[in-house]
Each structure stands twice: as structure tokens, then as C-alpha cells.
N, C-alpha and C positions, 0 to 999 in steps of 0.2 A: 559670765557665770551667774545664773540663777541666786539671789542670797533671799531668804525671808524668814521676818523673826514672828514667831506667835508667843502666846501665854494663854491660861486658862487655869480657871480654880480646881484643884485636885481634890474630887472628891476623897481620894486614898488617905493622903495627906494631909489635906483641910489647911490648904495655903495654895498660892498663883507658883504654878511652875512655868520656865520657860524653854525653850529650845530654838536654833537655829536649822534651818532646811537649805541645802546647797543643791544645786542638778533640776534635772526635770524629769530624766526616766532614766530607768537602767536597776541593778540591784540597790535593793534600801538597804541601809547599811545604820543600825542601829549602833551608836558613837559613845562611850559610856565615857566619861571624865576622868579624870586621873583622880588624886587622892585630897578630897574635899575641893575637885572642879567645879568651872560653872562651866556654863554651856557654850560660852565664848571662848573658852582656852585655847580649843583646837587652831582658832582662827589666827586668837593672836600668837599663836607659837608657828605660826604657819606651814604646819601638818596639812590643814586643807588648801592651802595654794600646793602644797607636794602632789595635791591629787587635781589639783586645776585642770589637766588633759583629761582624765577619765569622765569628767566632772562634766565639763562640755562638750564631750562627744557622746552624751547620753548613755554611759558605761555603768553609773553608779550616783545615787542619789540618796545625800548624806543628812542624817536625821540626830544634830549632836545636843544632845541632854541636857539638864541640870543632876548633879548629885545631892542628896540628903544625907552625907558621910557627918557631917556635923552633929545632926540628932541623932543620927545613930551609933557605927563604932568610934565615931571620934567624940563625943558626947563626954565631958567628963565628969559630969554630975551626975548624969543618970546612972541606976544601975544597968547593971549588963542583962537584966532579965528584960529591962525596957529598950534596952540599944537595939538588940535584935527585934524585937516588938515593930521598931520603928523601919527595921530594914526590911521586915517582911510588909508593911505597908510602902515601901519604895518598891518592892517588887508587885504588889498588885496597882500600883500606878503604872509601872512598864506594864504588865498584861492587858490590864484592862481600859486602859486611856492613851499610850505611844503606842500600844502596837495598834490597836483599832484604826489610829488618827493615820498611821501609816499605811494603813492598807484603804484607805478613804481617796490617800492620794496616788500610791500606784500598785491597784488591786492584785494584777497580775505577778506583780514582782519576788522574785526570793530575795527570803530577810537573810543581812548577816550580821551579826553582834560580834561588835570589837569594842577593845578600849585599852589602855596604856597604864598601868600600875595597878590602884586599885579595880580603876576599871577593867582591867584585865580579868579581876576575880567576879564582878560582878556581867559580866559578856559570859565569863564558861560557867559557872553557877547558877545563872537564868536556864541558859541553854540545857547544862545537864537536871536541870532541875521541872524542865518544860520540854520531852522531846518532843521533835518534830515541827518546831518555832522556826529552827534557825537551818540554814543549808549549809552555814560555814561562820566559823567563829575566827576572828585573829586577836590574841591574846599577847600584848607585849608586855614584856617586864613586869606580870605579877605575881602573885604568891596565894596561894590557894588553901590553907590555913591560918583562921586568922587567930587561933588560939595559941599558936606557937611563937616565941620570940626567936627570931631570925636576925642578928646584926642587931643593927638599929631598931629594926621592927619591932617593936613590942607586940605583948601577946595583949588584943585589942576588947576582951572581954572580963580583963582580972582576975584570972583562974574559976571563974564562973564556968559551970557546962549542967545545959540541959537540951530536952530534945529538939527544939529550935536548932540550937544552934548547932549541932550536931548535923543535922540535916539540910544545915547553908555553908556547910565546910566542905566543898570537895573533895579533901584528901580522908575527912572522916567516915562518909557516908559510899564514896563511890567501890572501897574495897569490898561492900556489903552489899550490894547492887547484882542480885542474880536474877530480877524479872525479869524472863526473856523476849516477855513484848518490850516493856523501856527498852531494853537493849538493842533490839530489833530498829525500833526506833531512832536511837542517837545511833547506831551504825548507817544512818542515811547524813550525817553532821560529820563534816571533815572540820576538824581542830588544826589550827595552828600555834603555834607556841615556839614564841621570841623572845631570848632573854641573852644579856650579856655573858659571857665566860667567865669574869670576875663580879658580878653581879651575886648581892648577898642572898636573893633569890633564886639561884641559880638549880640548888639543888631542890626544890619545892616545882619547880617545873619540871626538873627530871622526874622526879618521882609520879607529878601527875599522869606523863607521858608514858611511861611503863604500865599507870595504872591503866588507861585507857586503851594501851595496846592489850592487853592482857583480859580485855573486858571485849574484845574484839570493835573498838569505837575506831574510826581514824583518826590518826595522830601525827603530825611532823614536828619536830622539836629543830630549831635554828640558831645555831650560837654564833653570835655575833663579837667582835673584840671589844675587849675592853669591860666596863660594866655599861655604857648603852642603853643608863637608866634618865635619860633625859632627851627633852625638845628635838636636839641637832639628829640625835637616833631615831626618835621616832619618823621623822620626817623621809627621811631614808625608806624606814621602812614599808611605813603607808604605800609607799609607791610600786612596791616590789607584790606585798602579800594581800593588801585590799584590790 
């Protein structure tokens, strides 16, 4: 299996990001980290040996990140007017430096953005937020509001809201969503969406789910036992929906 690590200064960010590249051709599959990941996690949780056959028979060619979850919503010094500040500059380093760099190495390919917890909000938030990036999203175990306290989750912004953040909350912005071009658009983007049946997110993915049917997007929603919000789950699943 192909493994190779780069780094490079992010103009976005103004610091060295890194990522790991698995595969040599097949679809890119842009890997978003779970909640303040690096970009090694997949590896050693061994999510990417789950996809080892795809991986080598040239099915899929895996592109797994660093996250910026620390400067941003997980920041606890900064205000929440700068957390978000700092997430929209993590998303013009995905546009304008991973996706470039990915399409450098296999031109032809459809992108798909996935990721496992947080990264799950960050794969369907890029994507509904840029139609026409991605061919297919898989979304495990996240939560797509991050202003609401959910369980454990706390609400990641301090009852802060302005129109940033309004407009990087999925569940806020897409009920509002009547451009029939966008919509034209992510109707070409099939969503998937994995989460546990006892999972404290559980209802935050239904309710995506409905929105998206409802907006005419694709959508399949897959409940898995148990909550299913960890490593031995996701492993499983990689193998079935990427």
C-alpha cells in the first residue's frame, strides 16, 4: 500500500500543515479527523488498514488531514467571534490548498469528504457549503449543530451567534436554503449518514436527514447498535460506505 507523508506552509493558516496520502488512483477521498485529530489517527486506529483492499486495488485514494479544532471551536480562550474566524480560515485551506494539491495528483478523480465525529460536521459543511466539490459525503457519528448542547457536547461557541456562524451550522442555515441552483447542485452529492441508535447524536443526524430529503438532496441515514461512537465502529464502517 502506497503510504506518503508531506507538509507545507499554509498560507490560510500561517503554520506547516500535514497529511498523509494512502493508494495511487481510484476516488480521493478527502479524510477529515475526528474531534481535535491529527492526521495520523486514522492510521493508528486502524480505519485505514479496514480499507487496505480498496486501497490496493486502485478503488480509492485516501487524502487524511490535519484538523485546526484547537484554534478554533475547541479554543478556550478565544472568543467565539474568533473561533469561527479561525474555522473559516481551516476551510479556505481545504479549498484553496488540499483540494488543489489533490486534484494535482489524480486530475480525473471524484472527491468524496468523509470524516468520524467532528469530522463528520466538517465533510457535510464543506460540501453543503461548496456544491458541486464533492460526489459523495460519508458522515459518521457527528453532529451538525455546533451551538446546541447535546449530552456531553457542549454548545461550542458560548451562546455567542452571528452570521459566521450561522452559516457553518448546518442544521441553522440549510432549513433557509431555497437557491434552486445550490440545490440543483448538491442534488448531484449523495450524503450518507452513520450514527449509533444510542448515540447522544443521534437525533441531530435525523433531523439533518429529513432536512436534506426535504430540500430534495440525497440522503441515507444508517443506524448502527449500540452508540458506535468510537475506533472498533468506525472501522466497520469505512469498509462498507467508503
Amino acid at each position: 500500500m502506497n503510504r506518503n507523508y508531506l507538509q507545507w506552509y499554509s498560507p490560510a493558516l500561517q503554520k506547516n500543515m500535514e497529511l498523509l496520502v494512502f493508494g495511487h488512483s481510484g476516488d480521493s477521498i478527502l479524510f477529515f479527523p475526528a474531534r481535535m485529530g491529527r492526521f495520523y489517527d486514522y492510521e493508528n486506529w486502524r480505519v485505514i488498514e479496514a480499507m487496505r483492499p480498496k486501497i490496493e486495488n486502485g478503488s480509492v485514494q485516501i487524502y487524511c488531514i490535519d484538523s485546526n479544532d484547537r484554534e478554533s471551536f475547541y479554543d478556550p480562550v478565544a472568543h467565539p467571534y474568533y473561533r469561527i474566524q479561525r474555522q473559516i480560515q481551516y476551510e479556505h485551506y481545504i479549498l484553496d490548498e488540499v483540494l488543489p494539491f489533490i486534484k494535482t495528483k489524480n486530475h480525473d478523480a471524484p472527491i468524496v469528504a468523509a470524516g468520524c465525529s467532528l469530522g463528520a460536521y466538517h465533510a457535510v459543511n464543506t460540501a453543503l457549503r461548496h456544491p458541486g466539490i464533492f460526489k459523495k459525503v460519508v458522515a459518521m457519528s457527528g453532529r451538525y449543530d455546533l451551538t446546541r448542547q447535546i449530552g456531553h457536547y457542549n454548545d461550542l461557541l458560548g451562546n455567542y451567534w452571528d452570521e459566521n456562524i450561522y452559516f457553518n451550522m448546518p442544521l441553522q442555515y440549510l432549513p433557509n436554503l431555497t437557491d434552486e441552483n445550490l440545490l440543483r447542485e448538491l442534488s448531484h452529492t449523495d450524503l450518507v449518514l452513520v450514527v449509533g441508535n444510542e448515540d447522544v447524536v443521534k437525533d441531530s443526524n435525523t433531523a439533518l436527514h429529513q432536512l436534506l430529503i426535504s430540500k430534495g438532496i440525497n440522503s441515507t441515514m444508517y443506524l448502527w447498535e449500540h452508540e458506535a461512537h468510537q475506533a472498533r465502529a468506525w472501522r466497520q464502517m469505512v469498509a462498507i460506505y467508503l
